[in-house]
C-alpha positions in Angstrom: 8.7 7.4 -6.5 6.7 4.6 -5.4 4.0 3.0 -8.3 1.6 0.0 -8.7 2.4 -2.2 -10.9 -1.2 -4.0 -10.9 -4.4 -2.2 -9.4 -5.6 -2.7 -6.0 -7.4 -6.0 -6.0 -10.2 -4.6 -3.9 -12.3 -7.7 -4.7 -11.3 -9.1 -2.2 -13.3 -6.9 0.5 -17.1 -8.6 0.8 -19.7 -6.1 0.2 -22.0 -8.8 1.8 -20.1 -7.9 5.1 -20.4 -3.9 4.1 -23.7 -4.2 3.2 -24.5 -6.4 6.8 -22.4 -3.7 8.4 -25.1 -0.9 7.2 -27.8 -3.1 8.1 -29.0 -2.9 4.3 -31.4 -5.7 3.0 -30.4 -8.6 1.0 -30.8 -8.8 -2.6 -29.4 -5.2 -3.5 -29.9 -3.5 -6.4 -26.9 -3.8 -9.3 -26.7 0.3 -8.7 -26.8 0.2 -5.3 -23.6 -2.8 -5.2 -21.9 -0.6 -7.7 -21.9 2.5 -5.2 -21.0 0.2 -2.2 -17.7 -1.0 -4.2 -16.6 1.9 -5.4 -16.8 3.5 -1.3 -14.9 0.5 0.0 -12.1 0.9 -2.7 -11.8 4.7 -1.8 -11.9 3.8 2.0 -9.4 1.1 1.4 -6.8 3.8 -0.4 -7.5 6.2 2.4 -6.4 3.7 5.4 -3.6 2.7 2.5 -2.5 6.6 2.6 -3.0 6.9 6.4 -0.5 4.0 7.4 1.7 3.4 4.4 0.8 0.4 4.0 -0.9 -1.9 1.4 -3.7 -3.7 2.4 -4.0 -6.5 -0.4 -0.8 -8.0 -1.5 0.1 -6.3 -4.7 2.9 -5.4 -7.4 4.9 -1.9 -7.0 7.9 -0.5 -8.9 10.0 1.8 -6.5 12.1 4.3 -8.9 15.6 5.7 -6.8 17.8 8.0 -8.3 20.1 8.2 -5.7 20.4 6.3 -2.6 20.5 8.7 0.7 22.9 5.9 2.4 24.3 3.4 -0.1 24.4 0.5 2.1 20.6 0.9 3.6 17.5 2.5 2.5 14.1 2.6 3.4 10.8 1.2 1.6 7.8 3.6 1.1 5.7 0.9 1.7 5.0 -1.8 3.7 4.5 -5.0 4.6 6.9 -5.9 2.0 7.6 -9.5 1.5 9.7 -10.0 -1.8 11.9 -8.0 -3.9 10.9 -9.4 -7.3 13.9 -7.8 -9.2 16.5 -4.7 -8.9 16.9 -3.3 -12.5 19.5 -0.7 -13.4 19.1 1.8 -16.2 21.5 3.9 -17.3 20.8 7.4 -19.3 20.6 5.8 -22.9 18.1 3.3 -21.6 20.1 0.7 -21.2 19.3 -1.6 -18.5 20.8 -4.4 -16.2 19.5 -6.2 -13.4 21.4 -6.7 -10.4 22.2 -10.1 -8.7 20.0 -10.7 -5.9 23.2 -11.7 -3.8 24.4 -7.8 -3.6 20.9 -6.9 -1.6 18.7 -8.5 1.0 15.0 -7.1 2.7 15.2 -6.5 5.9 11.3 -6.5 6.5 9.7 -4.6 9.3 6.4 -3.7 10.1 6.6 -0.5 9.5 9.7 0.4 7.6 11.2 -2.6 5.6 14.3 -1.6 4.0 16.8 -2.7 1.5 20.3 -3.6 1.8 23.5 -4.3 0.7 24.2 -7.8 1.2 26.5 -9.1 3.6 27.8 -5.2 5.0 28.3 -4.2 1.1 27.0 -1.0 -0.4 23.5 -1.4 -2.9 24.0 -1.4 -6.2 25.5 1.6 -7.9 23.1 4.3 -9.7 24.0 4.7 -13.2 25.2 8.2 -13.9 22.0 10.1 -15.1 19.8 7.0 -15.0 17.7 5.6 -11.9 17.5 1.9 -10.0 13.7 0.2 -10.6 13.3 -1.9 -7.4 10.5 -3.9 -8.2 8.4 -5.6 -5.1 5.2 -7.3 -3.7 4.0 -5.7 -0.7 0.6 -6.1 1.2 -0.5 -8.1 4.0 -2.1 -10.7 2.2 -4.1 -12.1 -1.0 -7.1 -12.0 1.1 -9.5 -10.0 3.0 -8.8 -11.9 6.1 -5.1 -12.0 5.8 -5.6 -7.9 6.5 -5.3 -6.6 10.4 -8.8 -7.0 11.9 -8.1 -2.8 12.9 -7.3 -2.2 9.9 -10.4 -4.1 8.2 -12.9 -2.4 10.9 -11.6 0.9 9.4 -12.3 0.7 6.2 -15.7 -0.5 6.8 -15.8 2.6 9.0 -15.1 4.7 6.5 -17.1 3.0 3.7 -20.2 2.9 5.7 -19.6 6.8 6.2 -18.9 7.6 2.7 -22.3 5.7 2.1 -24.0 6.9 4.4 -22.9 10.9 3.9 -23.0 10.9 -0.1 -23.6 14.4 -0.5 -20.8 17.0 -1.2 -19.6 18.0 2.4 -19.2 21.5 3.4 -15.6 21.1 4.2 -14.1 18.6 1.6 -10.6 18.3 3.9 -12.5 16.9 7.1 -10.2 14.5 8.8 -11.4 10.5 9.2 -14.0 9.8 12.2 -12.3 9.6 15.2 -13.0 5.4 15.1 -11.1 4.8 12.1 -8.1 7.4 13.5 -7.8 5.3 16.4 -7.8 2.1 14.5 -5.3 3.0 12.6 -2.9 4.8 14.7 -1.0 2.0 16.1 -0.3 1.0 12.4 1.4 4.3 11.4 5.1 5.2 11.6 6.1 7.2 14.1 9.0 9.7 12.6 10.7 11.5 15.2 
C-alpha cells in the first residue's frame, strides 16, 4: 500500500498561468482563486492517477508484507529519487531499520524498483509484521521541473473542470481526448 507522507504541494502550480490559460481578467476575486486552486489540485491527482506518477516531489511510505521476488520489486510510483529509509516491524511492533547497503533503487521512468544490493535478496519480512519503505518521489520541487505534457494536462483538465462546474450527466466520463494524449506516452505499458 502506497501513502503520502506530506500532502501534495500543489502550490506550486500558478493560477496566474490557469487563470491566463481561461483568458480570465486580472485581479480575481478571493472566491473565484479559491475555485481555480481547488480544480488544479483535483486535475493534478487525476494526471497523478492516470500515469503513476507524482508530479511535485513529495514524501510516501510504501507498506510490503511480502515481497513477490525477494531480490527485486517494483515501486508504485514514480519518478522516485531516494529511499529515505527501509524500516522493519515485526508483529509486536517492534521495529528495525535496515542498512542501506542490503538495497539499492534502480530508478526508471516508469517502474523504479528496489533491490537487493550487490545480487542479495531485500530484507527479510518479519513473520506477521510488514517492511515500511519510506521514499521521495516526484519530478521536481517545482512547477517547471514537471514534463511540459504533463503540465499542459492538468491545465487541460483544470480549465475543463472550471469551465463545466455543474454536475455532469455521466459522472465516470473519461478525460478530453487532449489531456489522454498528453499523457499517454507517460503511462506504463503492462503487457
Amino acid at each position: 500500500m502506497l501513502s503520502e507522507l506530506e500532502p501534495a504541494p500543489w502550490a506550486p502550480i500558478p493560477l496566474a498561468e490557469l487563470a491566463a490559460h481561461l483568458r480570465l481578467p486580472e485581479g480575481m476575486e478571493e472566491e473565484e482563486r479559491g475555485a481555480l486552486d481547488l480544480y488544479a489540485r483535483a486535475a493534478g491527482a487525476v494526471v497523478e492517477g492516470m500515469t503513476g506518477k507524482a508530479l511535485i516531489a513529495r514524501k510516501f511510505t510504501w507498506t510490503v508484507t511480502r515481497w513477490r521476488d525477494g531480490f527485486a520489486e517494483p515501486i508504485p510510483v514514480a519518478p522516485v529519487s531516494w529511499i529515505n529509509a527501509v524500516t522493519l516491524l515485526d508483529a509486536d511492533g517492534g521495529w528495525s531499520t535496515a542498512d542501506p547497503s542490503t538495497y539499492a533503487l534502480v530508478p526508471a521512468a516508469h517502474r523504479p524498483r528496489i533491490d537487493g544490493a550487490r545480487g542479495r535478496a531485500l530484507p527479510g519480512v518479519p513473520t506477521g509484521g510488514r517492511i515500511e519503505i519510506e521514499l521521495t518521489a516526484g519530478y521536481g520541487t517545482s512547477w517547471n521541473k514537471v514534463p511540459v505534457d504533463l503540465r499542459q494536462a492538468v491545465m487541460l483538465l483544470a480549465a475543463q473542470y472550471y469551465e463545466q462546474r455543474q454536475v455532469s450527466a455521466d459522472p465516470a466520463r473519461e478525460a478530453p481526448y487532449g489531456v489522454e494524449a498528453l499523457v499517454a506516452r507517460h503511462r506504463e505499458i503492462r503487457l
